[in-house]
C-alpha positions in Angstrom: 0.0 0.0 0.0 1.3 3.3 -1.4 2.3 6.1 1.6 -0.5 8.6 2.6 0.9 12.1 1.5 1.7 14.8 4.3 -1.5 16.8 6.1 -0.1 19.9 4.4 -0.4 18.4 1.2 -4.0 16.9 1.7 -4.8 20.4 2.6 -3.6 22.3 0.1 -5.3 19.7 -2.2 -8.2 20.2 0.1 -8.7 23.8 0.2 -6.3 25.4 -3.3 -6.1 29.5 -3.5 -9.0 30.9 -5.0 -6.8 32.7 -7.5 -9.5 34.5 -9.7 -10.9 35.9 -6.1 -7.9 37.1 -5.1 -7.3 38.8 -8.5 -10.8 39.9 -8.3 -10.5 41.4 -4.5 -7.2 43.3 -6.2 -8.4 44.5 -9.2 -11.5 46.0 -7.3 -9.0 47.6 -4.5 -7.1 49.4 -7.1 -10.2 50.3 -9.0 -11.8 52.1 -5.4 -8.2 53.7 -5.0 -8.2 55.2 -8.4 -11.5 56.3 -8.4 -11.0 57.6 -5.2 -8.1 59.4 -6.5 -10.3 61.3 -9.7 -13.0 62.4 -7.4 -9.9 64.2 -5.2 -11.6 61.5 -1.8 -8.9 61.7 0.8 -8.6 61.0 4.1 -7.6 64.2 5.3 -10.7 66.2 3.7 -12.9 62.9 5.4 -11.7 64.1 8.7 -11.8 67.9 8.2 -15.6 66.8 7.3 -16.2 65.1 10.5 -15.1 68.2 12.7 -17.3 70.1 10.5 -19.9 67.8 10.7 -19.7 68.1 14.8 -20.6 71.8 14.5 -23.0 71.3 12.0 -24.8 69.1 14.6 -24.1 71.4 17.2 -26.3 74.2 14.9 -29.0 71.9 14.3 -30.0 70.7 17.3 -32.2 71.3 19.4 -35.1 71.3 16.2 -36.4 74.7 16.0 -40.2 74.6 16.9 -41.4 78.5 17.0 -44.7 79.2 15.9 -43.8 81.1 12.8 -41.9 78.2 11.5 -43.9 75.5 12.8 -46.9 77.3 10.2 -44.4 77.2 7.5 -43.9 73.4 8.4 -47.5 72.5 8.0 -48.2 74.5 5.1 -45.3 72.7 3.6 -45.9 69.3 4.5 -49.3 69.8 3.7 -48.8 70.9 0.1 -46.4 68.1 -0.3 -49.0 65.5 0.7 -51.4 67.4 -1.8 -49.0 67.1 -4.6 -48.4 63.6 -3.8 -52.3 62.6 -3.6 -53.0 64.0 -7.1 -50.0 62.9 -9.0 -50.4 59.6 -7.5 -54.5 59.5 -8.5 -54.0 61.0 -12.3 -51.1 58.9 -12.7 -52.4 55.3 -11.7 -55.4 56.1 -14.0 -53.3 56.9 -16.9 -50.7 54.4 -16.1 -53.7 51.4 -16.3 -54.4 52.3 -20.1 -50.8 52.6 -20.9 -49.7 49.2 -18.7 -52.8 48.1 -21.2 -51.0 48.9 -23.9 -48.1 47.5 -23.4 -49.1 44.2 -22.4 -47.9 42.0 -25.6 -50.5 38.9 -25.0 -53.1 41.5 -25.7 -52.0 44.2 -27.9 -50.6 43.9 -31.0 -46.8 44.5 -31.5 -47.0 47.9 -33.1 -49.3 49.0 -30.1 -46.6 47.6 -27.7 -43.9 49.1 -29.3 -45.1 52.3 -28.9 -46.5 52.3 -24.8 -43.2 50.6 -23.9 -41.1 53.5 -25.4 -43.1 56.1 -23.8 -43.4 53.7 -20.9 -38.9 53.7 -20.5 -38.9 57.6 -21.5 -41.0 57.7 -18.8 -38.3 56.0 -16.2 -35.4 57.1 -17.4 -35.0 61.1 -16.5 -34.9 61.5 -12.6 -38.0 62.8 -11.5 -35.8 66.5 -10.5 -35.3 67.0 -14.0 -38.7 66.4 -15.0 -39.6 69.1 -12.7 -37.0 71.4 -13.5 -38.6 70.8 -17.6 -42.2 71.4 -16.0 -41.0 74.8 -14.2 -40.1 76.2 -17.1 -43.0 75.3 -19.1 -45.5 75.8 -16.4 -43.7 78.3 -13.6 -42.7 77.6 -10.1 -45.4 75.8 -7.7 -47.3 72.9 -7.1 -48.1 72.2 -10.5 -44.6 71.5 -12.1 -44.0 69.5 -8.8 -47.7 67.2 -9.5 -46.8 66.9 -13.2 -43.3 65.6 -12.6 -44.5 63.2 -10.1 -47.0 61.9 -12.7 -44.7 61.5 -15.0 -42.6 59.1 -12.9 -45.7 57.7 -11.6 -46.7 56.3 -15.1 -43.0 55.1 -15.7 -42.9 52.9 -12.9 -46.5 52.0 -12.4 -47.2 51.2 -16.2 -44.6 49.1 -16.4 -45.6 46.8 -13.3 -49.2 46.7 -14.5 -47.8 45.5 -18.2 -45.6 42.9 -16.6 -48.8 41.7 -14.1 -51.6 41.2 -17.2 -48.7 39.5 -19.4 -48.4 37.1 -16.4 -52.2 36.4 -15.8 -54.1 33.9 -16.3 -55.3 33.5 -20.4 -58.2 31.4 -19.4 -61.0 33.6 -18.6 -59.7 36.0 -21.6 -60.3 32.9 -24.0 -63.5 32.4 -22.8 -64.8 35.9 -23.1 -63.8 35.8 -26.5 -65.1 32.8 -27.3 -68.8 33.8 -26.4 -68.3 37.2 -28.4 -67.5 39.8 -25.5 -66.2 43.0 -27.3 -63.0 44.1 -26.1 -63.5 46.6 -23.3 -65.8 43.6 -21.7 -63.2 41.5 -21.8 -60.5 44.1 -20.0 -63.4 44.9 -17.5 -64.5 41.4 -16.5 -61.5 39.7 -17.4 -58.2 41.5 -16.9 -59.0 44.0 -14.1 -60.4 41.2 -11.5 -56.7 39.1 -12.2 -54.4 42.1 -11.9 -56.9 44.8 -9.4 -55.4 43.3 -6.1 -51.4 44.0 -7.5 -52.8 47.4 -9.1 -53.4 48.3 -5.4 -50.4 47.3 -4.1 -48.4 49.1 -7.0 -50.8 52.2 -6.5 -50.1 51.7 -2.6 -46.4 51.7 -2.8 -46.4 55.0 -5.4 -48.2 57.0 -2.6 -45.5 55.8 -0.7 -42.9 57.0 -3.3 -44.1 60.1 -4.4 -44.8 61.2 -0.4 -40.9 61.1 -0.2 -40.3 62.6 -3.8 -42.8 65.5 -3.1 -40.3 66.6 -1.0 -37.5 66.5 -3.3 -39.1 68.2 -6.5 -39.5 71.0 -4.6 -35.7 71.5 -4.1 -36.2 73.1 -7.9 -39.4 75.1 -7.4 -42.4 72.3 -7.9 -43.4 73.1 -4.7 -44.2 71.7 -1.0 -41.8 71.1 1.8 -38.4 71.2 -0.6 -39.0 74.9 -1.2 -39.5 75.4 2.6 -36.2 72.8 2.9 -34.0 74.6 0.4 -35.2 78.1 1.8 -33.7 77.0 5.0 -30.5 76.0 3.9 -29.9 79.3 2.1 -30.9 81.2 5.1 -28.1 78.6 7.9 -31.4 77.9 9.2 -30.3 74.7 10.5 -32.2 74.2 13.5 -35.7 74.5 11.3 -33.6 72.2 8.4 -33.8 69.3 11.1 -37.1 70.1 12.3 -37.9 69.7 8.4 -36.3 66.4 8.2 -38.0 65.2 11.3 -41.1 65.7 9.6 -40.6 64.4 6.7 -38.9 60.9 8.2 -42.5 60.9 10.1 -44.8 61.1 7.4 -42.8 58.7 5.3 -43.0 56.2 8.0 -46.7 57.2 8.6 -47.4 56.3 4.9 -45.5 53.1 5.2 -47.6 52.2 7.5 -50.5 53.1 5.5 -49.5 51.8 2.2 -48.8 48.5 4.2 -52.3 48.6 5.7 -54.0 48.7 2.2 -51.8 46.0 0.8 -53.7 44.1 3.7 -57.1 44.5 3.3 -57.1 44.4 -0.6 -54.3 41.7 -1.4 -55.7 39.2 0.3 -55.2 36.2 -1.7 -57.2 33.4 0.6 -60.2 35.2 2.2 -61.7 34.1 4.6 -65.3 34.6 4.0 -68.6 34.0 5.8 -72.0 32.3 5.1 -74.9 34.5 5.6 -78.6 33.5 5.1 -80.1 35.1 2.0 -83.8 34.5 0.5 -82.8 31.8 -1.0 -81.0 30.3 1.9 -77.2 30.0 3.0 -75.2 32.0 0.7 -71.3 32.0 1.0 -70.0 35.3 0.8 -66.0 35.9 -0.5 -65.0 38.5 1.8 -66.3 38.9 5.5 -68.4 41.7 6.4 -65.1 43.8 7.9 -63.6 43.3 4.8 -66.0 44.7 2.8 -66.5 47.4 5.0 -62.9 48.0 5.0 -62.2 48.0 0.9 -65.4 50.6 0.7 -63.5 52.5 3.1 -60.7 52.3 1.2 -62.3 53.8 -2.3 -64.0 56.6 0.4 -61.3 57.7 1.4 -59.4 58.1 -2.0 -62.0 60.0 -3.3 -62.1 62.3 -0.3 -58.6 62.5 0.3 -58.7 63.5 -3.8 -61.7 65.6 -3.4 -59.8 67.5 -0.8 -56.6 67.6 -2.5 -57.9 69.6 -5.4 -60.3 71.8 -3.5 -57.1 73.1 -1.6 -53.7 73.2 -3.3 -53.1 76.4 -4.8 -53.0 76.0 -8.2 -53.4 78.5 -11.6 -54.6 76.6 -14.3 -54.0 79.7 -16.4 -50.8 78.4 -16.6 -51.8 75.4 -18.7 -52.8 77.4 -21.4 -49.3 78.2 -23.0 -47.6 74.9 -21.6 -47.5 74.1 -24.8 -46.7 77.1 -26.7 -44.0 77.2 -23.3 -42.7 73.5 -24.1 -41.8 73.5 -28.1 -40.3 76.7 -27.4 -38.2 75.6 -25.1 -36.9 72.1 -26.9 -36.6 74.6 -29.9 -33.6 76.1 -27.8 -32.0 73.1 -26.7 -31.4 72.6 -30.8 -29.3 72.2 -32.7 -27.2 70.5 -29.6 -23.7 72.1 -28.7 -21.5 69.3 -29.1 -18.5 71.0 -28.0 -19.5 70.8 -24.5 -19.0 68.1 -24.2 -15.3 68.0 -24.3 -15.2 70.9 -22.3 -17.4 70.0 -19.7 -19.5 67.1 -19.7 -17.1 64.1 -20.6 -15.4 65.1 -17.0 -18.5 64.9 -15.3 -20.2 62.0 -16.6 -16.7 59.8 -15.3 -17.4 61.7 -12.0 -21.0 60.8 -12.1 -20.1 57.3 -12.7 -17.1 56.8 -10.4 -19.9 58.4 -7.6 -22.8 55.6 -8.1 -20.2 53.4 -7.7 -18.0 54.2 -5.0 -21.6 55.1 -3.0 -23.0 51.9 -4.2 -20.1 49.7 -3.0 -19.8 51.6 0.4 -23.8 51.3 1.1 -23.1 47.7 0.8 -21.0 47.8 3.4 -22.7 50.2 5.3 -25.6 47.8 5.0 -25.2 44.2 5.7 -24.4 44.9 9.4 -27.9 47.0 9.6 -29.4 43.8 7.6 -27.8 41.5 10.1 -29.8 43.8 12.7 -32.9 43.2 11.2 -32.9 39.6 9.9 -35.0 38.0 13.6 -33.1 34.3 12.3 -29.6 36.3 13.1 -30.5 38.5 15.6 -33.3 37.5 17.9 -33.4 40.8 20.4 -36.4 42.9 19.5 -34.7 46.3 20.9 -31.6 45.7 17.9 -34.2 44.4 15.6 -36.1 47.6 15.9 -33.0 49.9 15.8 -32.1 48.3 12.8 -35.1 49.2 10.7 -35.5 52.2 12.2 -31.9 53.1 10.4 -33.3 51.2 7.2 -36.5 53.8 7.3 -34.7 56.7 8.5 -32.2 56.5 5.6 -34.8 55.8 3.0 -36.9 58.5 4.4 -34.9 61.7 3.4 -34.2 61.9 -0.6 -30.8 61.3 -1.8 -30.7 64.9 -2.7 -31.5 65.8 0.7 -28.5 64.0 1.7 -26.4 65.7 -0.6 -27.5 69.4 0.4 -26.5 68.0 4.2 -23.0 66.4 3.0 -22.2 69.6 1.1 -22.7 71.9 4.6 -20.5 68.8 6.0 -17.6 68.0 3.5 -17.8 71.2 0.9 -19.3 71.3 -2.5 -17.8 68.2 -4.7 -17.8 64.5 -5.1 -17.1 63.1 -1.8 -20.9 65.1 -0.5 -22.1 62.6 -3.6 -20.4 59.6 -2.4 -21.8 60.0 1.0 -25.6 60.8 -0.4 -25.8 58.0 -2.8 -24.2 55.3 0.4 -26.5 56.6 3.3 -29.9 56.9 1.2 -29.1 53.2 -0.5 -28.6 51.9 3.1 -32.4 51.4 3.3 -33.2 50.3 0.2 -30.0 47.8 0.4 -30.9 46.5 3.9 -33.9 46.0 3.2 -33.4 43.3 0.5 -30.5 41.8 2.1 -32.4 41.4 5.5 -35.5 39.8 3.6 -32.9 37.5 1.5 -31.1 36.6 5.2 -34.5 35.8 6.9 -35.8 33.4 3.6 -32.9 31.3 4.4 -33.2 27.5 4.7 -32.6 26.7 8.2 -31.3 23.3 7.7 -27.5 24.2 6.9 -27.5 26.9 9.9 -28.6 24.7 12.4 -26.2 21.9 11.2 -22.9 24.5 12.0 -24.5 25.9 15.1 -25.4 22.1 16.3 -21.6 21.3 15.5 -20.5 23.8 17.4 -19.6 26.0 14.6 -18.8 29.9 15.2 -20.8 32.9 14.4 -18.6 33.9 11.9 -18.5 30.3 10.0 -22.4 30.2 10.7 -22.5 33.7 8.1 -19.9 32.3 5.8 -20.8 29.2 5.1 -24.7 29.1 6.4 -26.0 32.0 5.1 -23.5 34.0 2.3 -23.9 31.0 -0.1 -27.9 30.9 0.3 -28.0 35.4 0.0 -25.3 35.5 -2.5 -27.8 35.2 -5.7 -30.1 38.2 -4.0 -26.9 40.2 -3.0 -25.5 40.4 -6.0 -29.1 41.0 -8.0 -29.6 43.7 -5.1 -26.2 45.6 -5.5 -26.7 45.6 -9.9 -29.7 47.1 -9.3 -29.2 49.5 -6.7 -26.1 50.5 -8.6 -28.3 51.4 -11.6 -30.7 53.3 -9.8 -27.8 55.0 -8.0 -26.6 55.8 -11.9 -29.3 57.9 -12.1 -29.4 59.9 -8.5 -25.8 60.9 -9.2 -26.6 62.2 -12.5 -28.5 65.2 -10.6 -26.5 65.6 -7.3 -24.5 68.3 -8.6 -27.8 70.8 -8.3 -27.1 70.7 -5.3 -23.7 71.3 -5.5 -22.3 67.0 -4.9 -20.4 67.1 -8.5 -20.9 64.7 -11.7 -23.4 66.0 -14.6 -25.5 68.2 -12.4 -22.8 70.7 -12.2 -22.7 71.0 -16.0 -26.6 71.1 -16.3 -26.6 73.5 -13.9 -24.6 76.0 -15.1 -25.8 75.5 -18.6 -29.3 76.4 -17.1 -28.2 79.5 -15.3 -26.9 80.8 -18.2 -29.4 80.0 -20.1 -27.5 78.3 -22.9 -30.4 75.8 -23.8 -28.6 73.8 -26.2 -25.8 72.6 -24.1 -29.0 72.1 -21.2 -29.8 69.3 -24.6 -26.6 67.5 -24.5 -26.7 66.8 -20.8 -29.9 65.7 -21.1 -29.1 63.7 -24.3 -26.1 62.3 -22.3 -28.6 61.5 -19.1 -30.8 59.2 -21.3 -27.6 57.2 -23.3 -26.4 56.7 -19.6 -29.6 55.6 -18.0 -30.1 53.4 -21.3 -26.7 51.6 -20.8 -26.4 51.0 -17.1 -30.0 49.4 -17.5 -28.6 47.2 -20.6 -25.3 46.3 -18.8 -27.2 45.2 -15.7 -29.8 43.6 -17.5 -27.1 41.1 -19.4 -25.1 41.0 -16.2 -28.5 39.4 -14.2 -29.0 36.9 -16.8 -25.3 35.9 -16.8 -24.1 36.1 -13.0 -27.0 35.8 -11.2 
């Protein structure tokens, strides 16, 4: 019988260097360093920034809470929650047409074609520059601020409706056909029952949305609590600035709670139901008599909360008359486009637009998993870090990445870094969020194996749960990295570098046609990213 060979060599057999990691983990430490480097991200200006940041803090606290500004608060918050209601009503009632549309087992391909372009133009200018389009067509106010948010309320909401009649159920849609049901029968008794319960959810979640963007449209002149916020920062109110952001964190997390609570009573997919007698006898009924009184409530209160919306906000329709006239004028400007800014100008800060959704995206990651740890209850079973864990996934999420950047920028001075630190704190909730979902859908069986043979904490994460989250890590980051693609593009308004800057001071000096190559560049951009992740997805992941 031959010798065994030496425990050194079984293990090296056992366990060989992960070369292509290791040239992986090298390559993507040079790339940070360099791009570190380009944005001029040092260690020494991350410092100055925290001292600064201490007396920043010291100004802000404690929250101002005089009468005169707490009236500018409400008016605020209130027009904000105006704006939001409308957008959100006009644009779920166009966006069902247009999901319509661009469903391809209904509509033929020509038809399809046509919503899903609109439907991407739609998703792929940030809602900010929408606005800052409307203004100038339509003036400053809440009316630039509601139209902007119903544009990016058909973008996203169209495109979930399209994707939730393409995967219905054909059936009743055959049959409907079959006995000769023209086609707006057919939609009505056999598309909206299949997809109504999602269309609520989607519609649910858009409040949700456009609650936190009415905030940030406003940063431009579309009205509601970003004027008040942006007022506040020119003046070194401070103290108000943070009794703003208090604000706004609560009614977010008040219209979580409320978007949650009508995903509840209208998404149930396994009623309970009740028999009642009837004249006929017992008769089963679908939903209980709570939940019917609960879904009328629901449509009540939309129509109220509408009603009210439009009765109250402080709007000239006047306005609307030469929006038109207002619009061609204006894309008659931006052409012919000024090519030669770009070599100037806008080739430098696309790279630094890019190098700051990545470098934010990679350090939210970071900043992340230890808050999803936090939250997963399967890792972490005390209730008090549990909470404080979402509670820093809300919090984040709450105030707009643009919000961030006008506090990084009073921190660390106008430039990328303020970017960097924007894009990686507001991606913390949407990040965390994910991850902690992906942690807590874990099998259990492999966990429980280490922990029962004794295994530590740290080999119960490696090996336990990174090989069961890695799929939803990776899909998370791609896509959180796209999304970030597109914040970045517009942090420089605010002064947090990358193309901002450049459209910025094309706007203020009114030289329209370079304002058209930014925005050209914007869309290629957006368009890319979304290609390159999209191929990446179904390659990786």
């Amino acid at each position: 019988m031959s010798a065994l060979p030496a425990t050194g060599s079984l293990r090296s057999r056992a366990f060989p260097p992960n070369w292509p990691l290791r040239i992986g983990a090298l390559l993507f430490l040079a790339y940070v360093a360099y791009a570190a480097q380009i944005l001029d991200i040092r260690w020494e200006r991350f410092v100055q920034g925290l001292d600064n940041g201490a007396r920043f803090l010291g100004r802000m606290f404690p929250p101002n809470t005089a009468a005169d500004k707490m009236q500018l608060l409400l008016d605020g918050m209130l027009e904000s929650l105006q704006i939001a209601i409308i957008a959100t009503g006009a644009g779920v009632l166009l966006a069902l047409p247009l999901g319509l549309f661009a469903a391809r087992n209904l509509m033929p391909l020509p038809v399809t074609v046509a919503a899903r372009g609109l439907i991407a133009l739609c998703r792929t200018f940030h809602p900010v520059i929408v606005a800052i389009l409307f203004v100038k067509a339509v003036g400053f106010g809440a009316l630039a601020g509601i139209l902007a948010l119903i544009v990016a309320t058909l973008g996203f909401i169209a495109k979930l409706i399209a994707e939730a009649i393409e995967e219905m159920s054909m059936k009743p849609i055959e049959a409907l056909r079959a006995a000769g049901a023209p086609f707006l029968s057919v939609v009505v008794m056999g598309v909206v029952p299949q997809v109504l319960p999602r269309f609520i959810g989607f519609a649910a979640y858009q409040l949700d949305s456009n609650l936190r963007n009415s905030a940030l449209v406003g940063l431009v002149g579309g009205g509601g609590i970003g004027a008040t916020l942006f007022t506040a920062f020119q003046r070194f109110d401070y103290d108000f600035v943070l009794t703003i952001i208090i604000a706004i964190i609560a009614a977010v997390m008040a219209g979580e709670v409320l978007s949650a609570f009508m995903r509840r009573i209208y998404q149930d997919e396994a009623p309970t139901g009740e028999v009642k007698r009837g004249p006929s006898g017992m008769v089963w009924h679908r939903f209980t008599t709570t939940e019917r009184t609960l879904r009328l409530a629901f449509w009540g209160i939309a129509a109220l909360a509408l009603g009210w919306s439009f009765q109250t906000i402080e709007i000239i329709p006047e306005f609307l008359y030469d929006a038109p006239q207002q619009t061609v004028d204006l894309f008659a400007r931006m052409w012919p486009i000024d090519w030669s800014y770009y070599a100037s100008t806008v080739q430098t800060a696309l790279v630094e637009t890019l190098h700051t959704a990545t470098l934010g995206t990679i350090l939210a990651i970071l900043l992340a998993t230890p808050v999803a740890l936090m939250c997963a209850r399967n890792v972490s079973s005390s209730v008090w870090v549990n909470t404080l864990g979402r509670f820093i996934l809300v919090a984040t999420r709450s105030v707009h990445t643009l919000v961030w950047a006008l506090l990084f920028v009073a921190v660390f001075g106008p430039g990328a870094l303020a970017g960097v630190m924007a894009v990686a704190v507001h991606s913390i909730g949407f990040t965390g969020k994910f991850l902690a979902e992906a942690i807590e859908e874990a099998k259990p069986g492999p966990i429980e194996a280490l922990r029962a043979a004794g295994a530590p904490r740290r080999a119960v994460l490696l090996k336990g749960f990174w090989p069961q989250v890695k799929p939803a890590f990776l899909a998370v980051s791609l896509f959180r990295w796209d999304i970030n693609v597109r914040e970045s593009a517009v942090l420089g308004l605010v002064g947090a570098g990358g193309l901002g800057v450049a459209l910025q001071a094309a706007m203020d000096n009114l030289y329209w046609d370079q304002v058209g190559l930014v925005l050209v560049v914007i869309f290629a951009v957006v368009v890319a990213t979304e290609l390159v992740t999209s191929v990446i997805r179904a390659r990786v992941i």
